[in-house]
N, C-alpha and C positions, 0 to 999 in steps of 0.2 A: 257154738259148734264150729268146726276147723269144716269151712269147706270143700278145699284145698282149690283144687283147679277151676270149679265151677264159679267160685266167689268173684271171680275177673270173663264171665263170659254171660253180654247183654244175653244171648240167647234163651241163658236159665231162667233168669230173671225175667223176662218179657212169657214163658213160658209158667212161672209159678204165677205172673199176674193175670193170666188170663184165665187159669183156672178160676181163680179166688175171685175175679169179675162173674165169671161165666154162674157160678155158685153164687152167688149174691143174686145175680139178675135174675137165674131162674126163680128164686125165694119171692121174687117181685113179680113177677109173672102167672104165678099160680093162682091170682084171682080173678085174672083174666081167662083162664083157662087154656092157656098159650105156651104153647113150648113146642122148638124143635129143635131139630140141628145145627148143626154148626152153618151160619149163613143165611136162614129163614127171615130171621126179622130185617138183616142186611139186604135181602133179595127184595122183600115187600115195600119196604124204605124206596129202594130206587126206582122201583115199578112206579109206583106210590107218583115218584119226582118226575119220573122219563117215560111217561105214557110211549108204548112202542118199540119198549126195550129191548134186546131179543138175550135167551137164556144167554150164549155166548158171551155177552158186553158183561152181565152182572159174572160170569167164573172167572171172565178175566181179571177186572174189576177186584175182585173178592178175592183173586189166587185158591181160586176151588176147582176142583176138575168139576168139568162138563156133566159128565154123567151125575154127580151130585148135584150140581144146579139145576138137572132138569127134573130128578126126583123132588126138589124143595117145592120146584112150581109147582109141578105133580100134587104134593100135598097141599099148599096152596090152592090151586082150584079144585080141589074134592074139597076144602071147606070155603068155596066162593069168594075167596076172597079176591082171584084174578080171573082174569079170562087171557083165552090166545083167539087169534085173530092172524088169518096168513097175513106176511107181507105185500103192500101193493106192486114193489119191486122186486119181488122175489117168491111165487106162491107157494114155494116149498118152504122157507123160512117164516117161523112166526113170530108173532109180537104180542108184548104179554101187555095186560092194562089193568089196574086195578078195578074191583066194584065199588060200590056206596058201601057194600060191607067192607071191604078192605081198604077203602080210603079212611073209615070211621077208625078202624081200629090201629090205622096208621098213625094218624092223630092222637091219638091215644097212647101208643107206642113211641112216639118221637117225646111228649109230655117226660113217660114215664122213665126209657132210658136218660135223659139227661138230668130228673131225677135222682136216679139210680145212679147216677157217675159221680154226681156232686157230692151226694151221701157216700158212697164208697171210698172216693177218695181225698172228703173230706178232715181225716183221722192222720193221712199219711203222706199228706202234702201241703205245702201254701197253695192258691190259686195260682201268683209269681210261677211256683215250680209248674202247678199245672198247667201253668200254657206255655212254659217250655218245653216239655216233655211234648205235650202234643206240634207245638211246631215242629220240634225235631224228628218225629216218627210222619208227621205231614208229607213235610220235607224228602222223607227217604221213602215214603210211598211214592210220592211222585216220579222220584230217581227210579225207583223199582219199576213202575208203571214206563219209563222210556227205554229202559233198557230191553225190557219183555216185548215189545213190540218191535 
């Protein structure tokens, strides 16, 4: 099929793989009992790494608006898997930190996604190509990441 205009615009592309990730992952996820939004297991992941995180670091981080990363926490501690903690420097701001429930199932989750990428994208790339691609989109997070700031 004639793309036309689409066929030369990374955009589409990074947008049709993200569904067909997003869809695969959930599939992997369902025996966990685990699924959310866009950014959840992204947000737990870093909690997870950076005890003391504050929502703001992970939206930036993530290119998620705020109000969404603070409803993921939100969901996140109604199923315990974080806690918030004001800051010592700041008692109005909080810092999230994971539990032993949400450090296990982090563990789990790290297992599992990389799992789940090797399988996914095993059909439709070398490894070669795969650590190109990801250098390259590394790469232009980080660009992104200095520019936003």
């Amino acid at each position: 099929m004639d793309l036309g205009v689409l066929d030369g615009l990374l955009s589409f592309y990074v947008r049709v793989f993200e569904i067909a990730v997003s869809r695969h992952l959930d599939d992997r996820l369902a025996p966990l009992g685990f699924t959310g939004r866009k950014g959840t297991i992204s947000s737990l992941l870093l909690i997870a790494r950076h005890g003391g995180i504050r929502a703001t670091t992970i939206a930036t981080l993530l290119g998620i608006d705020k109000s969404i990363t603070v409803k993921t926490v939100d969901e996140l501690q109604h199923k315990k898997l974080v806690s918030r903690r004001s800051a010592v420097d700041d008692k109005r701001a909080q810092e999230l930190f994971v539990t032993q429930k949400g450090a296990d199932l982090a563990d789990k989750l790290e297992k599992l996604i990389v799992a789940h990428s090797d399988e996914f994208f095993a059909n439709l790339m070398t490894r070669e190509e795969h650590d190109i691609v990801v250098d390259i989109f590394r790469r232009a997070f980080n660009r992104l990441r200095e520019v936003e700031q």
